[in-house]
Structure formats: structure tokens, C-alpha cells
N, C-alpha and C positions, 0 to 999 in steps of 0.2 A: 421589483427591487428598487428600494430607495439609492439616489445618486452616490451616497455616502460607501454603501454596498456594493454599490459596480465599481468605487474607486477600487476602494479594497479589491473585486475580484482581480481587476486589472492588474494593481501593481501584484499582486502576488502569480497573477501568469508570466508577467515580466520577469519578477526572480525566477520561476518556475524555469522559463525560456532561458534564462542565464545560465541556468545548470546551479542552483541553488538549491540541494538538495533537500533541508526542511519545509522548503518553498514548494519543489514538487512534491514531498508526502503530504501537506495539508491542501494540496490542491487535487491531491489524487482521492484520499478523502472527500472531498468536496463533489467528485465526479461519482464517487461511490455512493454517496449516498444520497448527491440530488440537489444539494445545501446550494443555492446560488446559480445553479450550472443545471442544464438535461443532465439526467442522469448515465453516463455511460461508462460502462465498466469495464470496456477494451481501453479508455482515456484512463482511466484509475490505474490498473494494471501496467502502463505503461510508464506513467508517471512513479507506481511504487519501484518499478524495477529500475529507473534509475536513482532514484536513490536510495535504494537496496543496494546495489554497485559501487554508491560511494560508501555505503556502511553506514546507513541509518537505520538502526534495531527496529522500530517500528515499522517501515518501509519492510523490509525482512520477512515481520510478522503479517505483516499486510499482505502481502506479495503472495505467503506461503499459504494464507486461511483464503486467499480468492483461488487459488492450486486445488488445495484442499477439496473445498465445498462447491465447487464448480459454479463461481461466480460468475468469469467470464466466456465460462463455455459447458463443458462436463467434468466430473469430479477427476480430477489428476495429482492423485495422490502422493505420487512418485517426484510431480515436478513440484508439491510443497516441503516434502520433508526438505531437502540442502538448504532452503532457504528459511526454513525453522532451525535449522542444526546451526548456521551462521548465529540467529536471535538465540538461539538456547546458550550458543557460546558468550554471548557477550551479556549473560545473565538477564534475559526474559523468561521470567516465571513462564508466562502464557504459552512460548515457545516451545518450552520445555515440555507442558502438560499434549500439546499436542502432537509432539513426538511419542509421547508414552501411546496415547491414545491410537496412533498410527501404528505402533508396535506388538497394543496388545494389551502391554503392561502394564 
């Protein structure tokens, strides 16, 4: 990782660390997928649920598809749907289809 890289990781665990909630869903991002960071996905998870908490739709969707698909453990279906139903409320398409999908419907 070029210096320029590790700045940016930095200041953005800083806001992350602040309780800056765009801060931690692109850093929880970042843990999910590897981007910069080991990839670890109890760190992602952790970071999407707080700013899931303060009401960040994506964070929500994020939160609810690592639930879901048993990202950071085994598939817990139960514990994605409310955090899908919050992103479906606040108009996430994707939220939405994975309620249905969860339904049946």
C-alpha cells in the first residue's frame, strides 16, 4: 500500500473512531471486502451496525445481506430481515427485494 493509501486508510478510521457513521460503513466495506485492510468480517459487521444505529440505509443493507448469507458466521435470517425492513423503509430497492425473497414472495 502506497503512503498516499495508508493516509487515507487512517484518516478514515479516525472519522470511523469518531463515531462518523459514513466513515464507518466505508470502512466496514473496506474490511469486507479486503480493500486496504485483512479482510475481516466480524470488523465489517461491527462497524456496519453502528452506523446502521445511526440510520445509514446502506449500513442497514450491509448489516442485513452479512445476516442473511452468513458472512460473519452462519446464515441468520431472522437477524437480517429488521435490519432490511429499516433499509426497505427508507426506500432501498435492494432491501426491499430481499425481504420478498425472505418471504417467499
Amino acid at each position: 500500500m502506497d503512503a498516499g493509501n495508508l493516509a487515507e486508510l487512517h484518516a478514515l478510521m479516525d472519522a470511523a473512531a469518531r463515531g462518523e457513521a459514513h466513515a464507518q460503513v466505508t470502512l466496514g466495506l473496506a474490511f469486507e471486502l479486503g480493500h486496504g485492510v485483512e479482510r475481516d468480517l466480524l470488523q465489517a459487521g461491527h462497524l456496519y451496525r453502528l452506523a446502521a444505529q445511526a440510520g445509514v440505509v446502506r449500513a442497514q443493507f450491509a448489516l442485513g445481506h452479512l445476516y442473511e448469507f452468513g458472512c460473519d458466521s452462519e446464515p441468520r435470517p431472522a437477524l437480517a430481515r429488521p435490519w432490511y425492513e429499516r433499509a426497505a423503509e427508507q426506500g432501498h430497492d435492494g432491501a426491499r427485494r430481499r425481504l420478498e425473497a425472505l418471504t417467499g414472495s
